[in-house]
Backbone as CSV, one residue per row, in Angstrom:
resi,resn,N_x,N_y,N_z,CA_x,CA_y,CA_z,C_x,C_y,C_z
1,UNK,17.878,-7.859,82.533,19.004,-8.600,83.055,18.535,-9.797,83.871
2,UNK,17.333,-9.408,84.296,16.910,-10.489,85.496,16.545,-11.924,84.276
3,UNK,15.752,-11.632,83.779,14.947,-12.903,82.970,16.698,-13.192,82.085
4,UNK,17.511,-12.779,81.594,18.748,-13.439,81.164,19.512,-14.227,81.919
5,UNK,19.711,-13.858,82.702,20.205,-14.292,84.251,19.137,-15.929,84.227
6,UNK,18.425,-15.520,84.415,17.327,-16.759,84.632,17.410,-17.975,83.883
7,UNK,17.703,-17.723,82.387,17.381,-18.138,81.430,18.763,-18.982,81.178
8,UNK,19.912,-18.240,81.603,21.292,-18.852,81.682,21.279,-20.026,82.288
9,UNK,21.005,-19.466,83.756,21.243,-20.198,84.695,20.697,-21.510,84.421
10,UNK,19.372,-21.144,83.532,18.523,-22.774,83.270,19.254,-23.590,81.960
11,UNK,20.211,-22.642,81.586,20.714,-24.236,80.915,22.011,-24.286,81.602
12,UNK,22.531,-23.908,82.672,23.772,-24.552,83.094,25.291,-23.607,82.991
13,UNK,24.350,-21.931,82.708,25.955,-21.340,82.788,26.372,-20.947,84.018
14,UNK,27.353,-20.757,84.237,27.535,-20.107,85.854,27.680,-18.585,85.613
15,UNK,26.972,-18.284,87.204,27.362,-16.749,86.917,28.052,-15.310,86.641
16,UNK,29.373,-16.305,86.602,30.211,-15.473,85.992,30.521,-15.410,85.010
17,UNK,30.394,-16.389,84.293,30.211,-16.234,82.572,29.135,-15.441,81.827
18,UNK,27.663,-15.628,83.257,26.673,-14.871,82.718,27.073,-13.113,82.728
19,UNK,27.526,-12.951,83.909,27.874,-11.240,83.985,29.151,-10.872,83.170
20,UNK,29.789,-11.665,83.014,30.958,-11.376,81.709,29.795,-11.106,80.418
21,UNK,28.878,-11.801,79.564,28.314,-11.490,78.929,27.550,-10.447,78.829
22,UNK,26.873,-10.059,80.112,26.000,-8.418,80.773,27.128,-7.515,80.213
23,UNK,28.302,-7.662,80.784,29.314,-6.916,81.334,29.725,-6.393,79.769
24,UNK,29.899,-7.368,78.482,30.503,-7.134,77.450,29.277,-5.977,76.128
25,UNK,28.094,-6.473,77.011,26.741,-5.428,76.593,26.912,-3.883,77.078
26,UNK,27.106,-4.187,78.247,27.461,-2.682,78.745,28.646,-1.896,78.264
27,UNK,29.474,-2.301,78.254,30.756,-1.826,77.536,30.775,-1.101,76.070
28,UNK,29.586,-1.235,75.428,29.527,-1.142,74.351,29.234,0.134,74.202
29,UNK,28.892,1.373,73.192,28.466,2.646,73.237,27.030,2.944,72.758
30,UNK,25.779,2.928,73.358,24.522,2.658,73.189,24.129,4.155,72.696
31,UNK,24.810,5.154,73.071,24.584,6.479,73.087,23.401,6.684,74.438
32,UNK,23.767,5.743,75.247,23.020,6.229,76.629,23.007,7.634,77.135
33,UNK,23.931,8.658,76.988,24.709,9.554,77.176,25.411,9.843,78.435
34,UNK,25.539,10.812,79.300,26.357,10.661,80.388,26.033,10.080,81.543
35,UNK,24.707,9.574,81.683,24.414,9.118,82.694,24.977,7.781,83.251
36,UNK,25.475,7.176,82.537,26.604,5.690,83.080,27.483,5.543,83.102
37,UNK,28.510,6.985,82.298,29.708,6.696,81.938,30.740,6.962,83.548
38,UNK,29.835,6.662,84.569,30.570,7.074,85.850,30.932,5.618,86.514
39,UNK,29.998,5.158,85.729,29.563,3.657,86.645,30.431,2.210,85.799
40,UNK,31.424,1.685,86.150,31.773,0.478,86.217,31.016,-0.755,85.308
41,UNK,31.275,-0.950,84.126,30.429,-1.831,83.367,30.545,-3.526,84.198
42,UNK,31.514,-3.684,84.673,31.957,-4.972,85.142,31.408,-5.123,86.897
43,UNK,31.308,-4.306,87.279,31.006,-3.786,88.932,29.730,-4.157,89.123
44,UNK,28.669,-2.857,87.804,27.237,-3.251,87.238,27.027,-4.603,87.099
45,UNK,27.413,-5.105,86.113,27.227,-6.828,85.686,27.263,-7.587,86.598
46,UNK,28.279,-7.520,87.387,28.878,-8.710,88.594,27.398,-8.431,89.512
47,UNK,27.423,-7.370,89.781,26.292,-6.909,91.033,24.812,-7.446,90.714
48,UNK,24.277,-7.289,89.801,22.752,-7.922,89.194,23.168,-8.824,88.817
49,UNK,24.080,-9.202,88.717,24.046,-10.977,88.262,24.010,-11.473,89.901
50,UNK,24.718,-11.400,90.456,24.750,-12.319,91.756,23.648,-11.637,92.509
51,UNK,22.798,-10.765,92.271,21.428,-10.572,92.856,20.424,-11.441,92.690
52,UNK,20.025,-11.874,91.099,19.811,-12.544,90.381,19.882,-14.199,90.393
53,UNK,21.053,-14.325,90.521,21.200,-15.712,90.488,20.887,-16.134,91.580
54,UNK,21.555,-15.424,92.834,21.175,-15.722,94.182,20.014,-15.686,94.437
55,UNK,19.077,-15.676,93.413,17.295,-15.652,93.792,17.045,-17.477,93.832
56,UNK,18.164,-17.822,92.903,17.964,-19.273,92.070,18.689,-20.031,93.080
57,UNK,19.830,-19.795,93.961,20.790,-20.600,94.245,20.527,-20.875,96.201
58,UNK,20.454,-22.480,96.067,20.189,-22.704,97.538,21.442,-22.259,98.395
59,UNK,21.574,-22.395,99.849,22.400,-22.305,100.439,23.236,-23.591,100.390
60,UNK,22.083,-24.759,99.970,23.036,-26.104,100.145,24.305,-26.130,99.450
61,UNK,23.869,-25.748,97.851,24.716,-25.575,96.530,25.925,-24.524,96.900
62,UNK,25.400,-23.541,97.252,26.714,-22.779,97.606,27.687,-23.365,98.954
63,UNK,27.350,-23.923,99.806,27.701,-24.187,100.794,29.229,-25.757,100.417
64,UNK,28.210,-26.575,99.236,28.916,-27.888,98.150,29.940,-27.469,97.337
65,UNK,29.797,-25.759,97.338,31.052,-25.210,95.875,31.897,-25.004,96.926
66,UNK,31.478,-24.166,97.902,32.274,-23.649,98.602,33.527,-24.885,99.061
67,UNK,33.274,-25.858,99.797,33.568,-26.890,99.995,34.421,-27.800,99.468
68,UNK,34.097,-27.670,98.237,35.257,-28.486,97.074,35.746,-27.443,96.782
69,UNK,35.770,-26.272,96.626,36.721,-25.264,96.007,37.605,-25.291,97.024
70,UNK,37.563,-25.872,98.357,38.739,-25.611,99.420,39.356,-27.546,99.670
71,UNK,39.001,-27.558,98.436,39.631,-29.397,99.165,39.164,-30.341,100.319
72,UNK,39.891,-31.164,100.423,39.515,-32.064,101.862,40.759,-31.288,102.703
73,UNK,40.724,-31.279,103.960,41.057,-30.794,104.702,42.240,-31.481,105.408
74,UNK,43.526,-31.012,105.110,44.948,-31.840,105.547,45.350,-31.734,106.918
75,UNK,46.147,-32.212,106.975,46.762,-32.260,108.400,46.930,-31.346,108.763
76,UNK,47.368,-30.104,108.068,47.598,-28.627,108.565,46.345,-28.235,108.444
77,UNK,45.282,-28.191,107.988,44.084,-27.492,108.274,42.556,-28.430,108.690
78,UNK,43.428,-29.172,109.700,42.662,-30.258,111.130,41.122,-29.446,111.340
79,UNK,40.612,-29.955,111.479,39.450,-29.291,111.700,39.653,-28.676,113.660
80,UNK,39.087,-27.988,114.049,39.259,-27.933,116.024,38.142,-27.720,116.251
81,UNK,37.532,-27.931,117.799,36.608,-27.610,118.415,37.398,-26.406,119.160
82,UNK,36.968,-24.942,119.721,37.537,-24.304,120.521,37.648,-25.224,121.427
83,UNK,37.349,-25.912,122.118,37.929,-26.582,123.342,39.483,-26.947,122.511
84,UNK,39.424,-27.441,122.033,40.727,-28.285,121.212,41.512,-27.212,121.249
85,UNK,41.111,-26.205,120.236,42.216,-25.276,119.975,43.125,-24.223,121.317
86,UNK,42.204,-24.295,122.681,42.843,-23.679,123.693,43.223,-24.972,124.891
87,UNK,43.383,-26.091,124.147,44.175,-27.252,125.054,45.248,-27.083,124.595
88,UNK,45.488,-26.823,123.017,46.812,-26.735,122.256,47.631,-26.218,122.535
C-alpha cells in the first residue's frame, strides 16, 4: 500500500482517490478468510493512505488547502486578536 500510495501521489492523485482505489481492492473476496471480515474496507484504506501520504505532504501544502478550502475571510468571519474579541 505504501509504495502505491507513493507512486500515486507522484503523478498527481490526491489521496482520496488513492484510498478509494485501496478501498475498492479490499472490498473484493480474496478468500483471506475470517480474519478481516471484522474490519472496515474503507476505514482500512482511508487510514494507510493518510499515513502514507502524510509521509509526502508538507505542513505548508496542507496548511494552502486548508486555506482555500475555507475562502477569504468575510466580514462575518473578521479575523480577532483576543484583545479585540474581549473589547467587543
Amino acid at each position: 500500500m505504501k509504495r502505491v500510495t507513493e507512486a500515486l501521489l507522484g503523478r498527481g492523485w490526491h489521496p482520496r482517490h488513492i484510498a478509494g482505489l485501496i478501498r475498492s481492492k479490499f472490498e473484493r473476496d480474496y478468500h483471506w478468510g475470517n480474519e478481516w471480515k471484522d474490519y472496515s474496507p474503507a476505514l482500512r484504506a482511508d487510514y494507510y493512505t493518510r499515513i502514507f501520504s502524510g509521509e509526502h505532504t508538507s505542513v505548508e501544502t496542507e496548511a494552502a488547502e486548508i486555506r482555500e478550502a475555507a475562502g477569504p475571510p468575510g466580514p462575518s468571519r473578521r479575523a480577532t486578536s483576543p484583545i479585540e474579541a474581549l473589547e467587543a
